[in-house]
N, C-alpha and C positions, 0 to 999 in steps of 0.2 A: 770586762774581765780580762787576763792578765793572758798573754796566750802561754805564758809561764805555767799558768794551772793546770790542774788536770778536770779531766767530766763529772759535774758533782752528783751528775745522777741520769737515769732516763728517764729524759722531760724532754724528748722530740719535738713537743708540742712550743715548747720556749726558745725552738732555736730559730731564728730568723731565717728568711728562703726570698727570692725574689718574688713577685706574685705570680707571673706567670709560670713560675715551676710548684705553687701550691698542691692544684690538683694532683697532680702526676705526686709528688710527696704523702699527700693526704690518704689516696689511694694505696697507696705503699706502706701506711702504718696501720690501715686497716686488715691489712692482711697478716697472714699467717707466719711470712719470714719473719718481720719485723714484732712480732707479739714474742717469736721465739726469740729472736737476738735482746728484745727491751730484757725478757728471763734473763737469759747467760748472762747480760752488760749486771743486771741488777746484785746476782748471785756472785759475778768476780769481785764486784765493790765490796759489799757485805765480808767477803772475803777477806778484803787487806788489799785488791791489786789499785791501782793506781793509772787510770787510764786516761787516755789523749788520744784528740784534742779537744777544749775545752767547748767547742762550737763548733760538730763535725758535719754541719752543713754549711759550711763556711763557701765553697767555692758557688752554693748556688744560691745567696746571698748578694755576693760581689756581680757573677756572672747570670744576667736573664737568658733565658734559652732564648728570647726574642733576638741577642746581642751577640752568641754564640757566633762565631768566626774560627777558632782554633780550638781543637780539644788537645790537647796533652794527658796521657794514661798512667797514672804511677799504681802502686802496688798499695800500699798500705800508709798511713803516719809516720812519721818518725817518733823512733820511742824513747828517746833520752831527755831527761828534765827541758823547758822551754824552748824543744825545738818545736815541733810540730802546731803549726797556724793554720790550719785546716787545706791549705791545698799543697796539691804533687809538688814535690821538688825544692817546698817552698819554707824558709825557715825563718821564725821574728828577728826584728832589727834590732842586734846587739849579740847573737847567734853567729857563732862560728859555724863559716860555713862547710856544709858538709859535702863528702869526696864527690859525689856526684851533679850537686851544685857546681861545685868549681871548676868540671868538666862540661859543664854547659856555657858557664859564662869563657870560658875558654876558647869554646867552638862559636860562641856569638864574638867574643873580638876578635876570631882568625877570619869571621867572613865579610867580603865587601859590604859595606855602606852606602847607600845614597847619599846621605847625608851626615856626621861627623857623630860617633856614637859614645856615648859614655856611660858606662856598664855604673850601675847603683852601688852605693857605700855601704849596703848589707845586703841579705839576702831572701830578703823579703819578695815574692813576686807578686803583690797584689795591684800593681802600677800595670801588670798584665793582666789580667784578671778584669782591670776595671776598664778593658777594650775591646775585652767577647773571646780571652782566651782561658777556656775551660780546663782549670787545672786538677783533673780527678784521679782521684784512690779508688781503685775498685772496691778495695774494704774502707771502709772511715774512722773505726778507731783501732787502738792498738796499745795494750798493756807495758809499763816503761820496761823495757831491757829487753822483752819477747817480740821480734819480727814475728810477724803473720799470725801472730795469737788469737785474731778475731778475725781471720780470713776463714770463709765457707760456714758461716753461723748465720747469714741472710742478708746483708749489706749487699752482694751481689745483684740479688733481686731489684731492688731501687737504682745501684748504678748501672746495669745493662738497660733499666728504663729510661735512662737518662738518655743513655746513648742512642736507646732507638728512638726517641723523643725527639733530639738532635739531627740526627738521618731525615725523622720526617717532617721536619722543618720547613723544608723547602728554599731553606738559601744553602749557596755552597759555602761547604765548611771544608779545610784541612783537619787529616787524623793523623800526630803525630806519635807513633806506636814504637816504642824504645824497648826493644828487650822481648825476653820470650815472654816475659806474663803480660803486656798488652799488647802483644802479637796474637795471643788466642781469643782477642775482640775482633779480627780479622774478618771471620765467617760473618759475623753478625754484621760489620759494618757490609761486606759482600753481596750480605743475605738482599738486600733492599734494590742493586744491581745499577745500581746510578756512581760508579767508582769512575775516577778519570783514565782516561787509555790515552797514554802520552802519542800512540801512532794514529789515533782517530782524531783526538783532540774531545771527547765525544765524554760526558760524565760527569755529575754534579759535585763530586766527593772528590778528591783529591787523600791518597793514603801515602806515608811519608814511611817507610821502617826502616830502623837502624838497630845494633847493639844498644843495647843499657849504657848510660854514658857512668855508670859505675867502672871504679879503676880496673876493675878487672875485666871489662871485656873492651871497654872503651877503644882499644886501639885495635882489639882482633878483628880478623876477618870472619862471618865473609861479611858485616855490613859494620864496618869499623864507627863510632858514632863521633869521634875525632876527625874532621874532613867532609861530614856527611850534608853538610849546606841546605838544611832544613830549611832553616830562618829563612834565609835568602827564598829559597825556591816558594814555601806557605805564602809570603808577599808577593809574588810574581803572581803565583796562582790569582788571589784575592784582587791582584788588581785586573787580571785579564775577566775575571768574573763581573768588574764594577762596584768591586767593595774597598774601603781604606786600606791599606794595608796596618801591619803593627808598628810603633815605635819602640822595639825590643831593646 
């Protein structure tokens, strides 16, 4: 399917998921958010709205929680014709990219290398994705032209399961939290108490925060996301842990 197209319907059941994130999915459309949100998704189509993306289990698909190493937090899809390919930040190949995309690849060619880095000819992130970095929307779909349209309608529900799923994994992950709407996963990620203390050294978790690397706050204070040497620092982490790091 075209990631051009939009959702032809809710059929949760048709969308592909890694296996080991089944249950935790399965579980989640047994319940009560998700009976509410398949209503609302069903009732705006019926409508005339036009919604994306067209496989909005897409990042946990790509990414096994067995394989989970980075989470990344975005807000919602992108809503304008053939952007949105079901994970954060990420947009299909042939897709101009978008402002806050080009503030990331930005701040990954301002930062050191090990080794000689050559940022991708679109801006597509599924080359990250297929290395355990979990590129999630706390909402997953999203009406064309309306940000946040399908934000607090039950989507929530399944992606905070994710996250605490992730936490209870039991390998160390980085949480890279951009901006104030995935800075209020905070608490939760918190809540579990295994976060790294850079003066103990002591903490399973590692949490990363910066501004939204959107142009408008990108370069403010106080956690400028221009400068902020995530990349760099999540691979440090990972390798002091004993895991690969990313090839970003």
């Amino acid at each position: 399917m075209s990631a051009g197209a939009g959702l032809t319907g809710w059929h949760p059941q048709q969308w592909p998921v890694a296996p080991d994130w089944q249950p935790l999915v399965s579980c989640y459309l047994a319940g009560e958010p998700a009976q509410r949100l398949g209503h609302f998704i069903s009732e705006r189509q019926a409508s005339g709205a036009v919604i994306y993306p067209p496989q909005p289990f897409h990042a946990l698909a790509l990414t096994p929680l067995c394989a989970v190493r980075v989470v990344i937090v975005g807000q919602d899809p992108y809503h304008g014709p053939g952007q949105a390919e079901g994970l954060a930040f990420s947009v299909a190949p042939g897709v101009k990219l978008p402002p806050s995309l080009r503030n990331i690849f930005k701040e990954l060619a301002r930062e050191p290398a090990e080794s000689p880095r050559q940022l991708p000819p679109h801006g597509s992130l599924v080359h990250w994705a297929r290395q355990g970095v979990l590129l999630l929307n706390t909402c997953l779909t999203v009406e064309q032209g309306q940000p946040a349209s399908h934000a607090n309608r039950g989507w929530e529900a399944l992606t905070n399961a994710v996250i605490e799923a992730v936490l209870g994994s039991g390998k160390p992950v980085v949480f890279m939290l951009w901006g104030a709407h995935a800075q209020k996963l905070l608490p939760l990620v918190q809540a579990f108490g295994e976060v790294f203390d850079g003066e103990t050294g002591r903490g399973r978790h590692r949490v990363l925060t910066a501004n939204h690397p959107s142009p408008l706050s990108a370069l403010r204070p106080p956690q400028p996301f221009i400068g902020c040497g995530h990349f760099g620092q999540a691979n440090e982490f990972l390798k002091q842990r004993g895991q690969t790091p990313v090839a970003w």
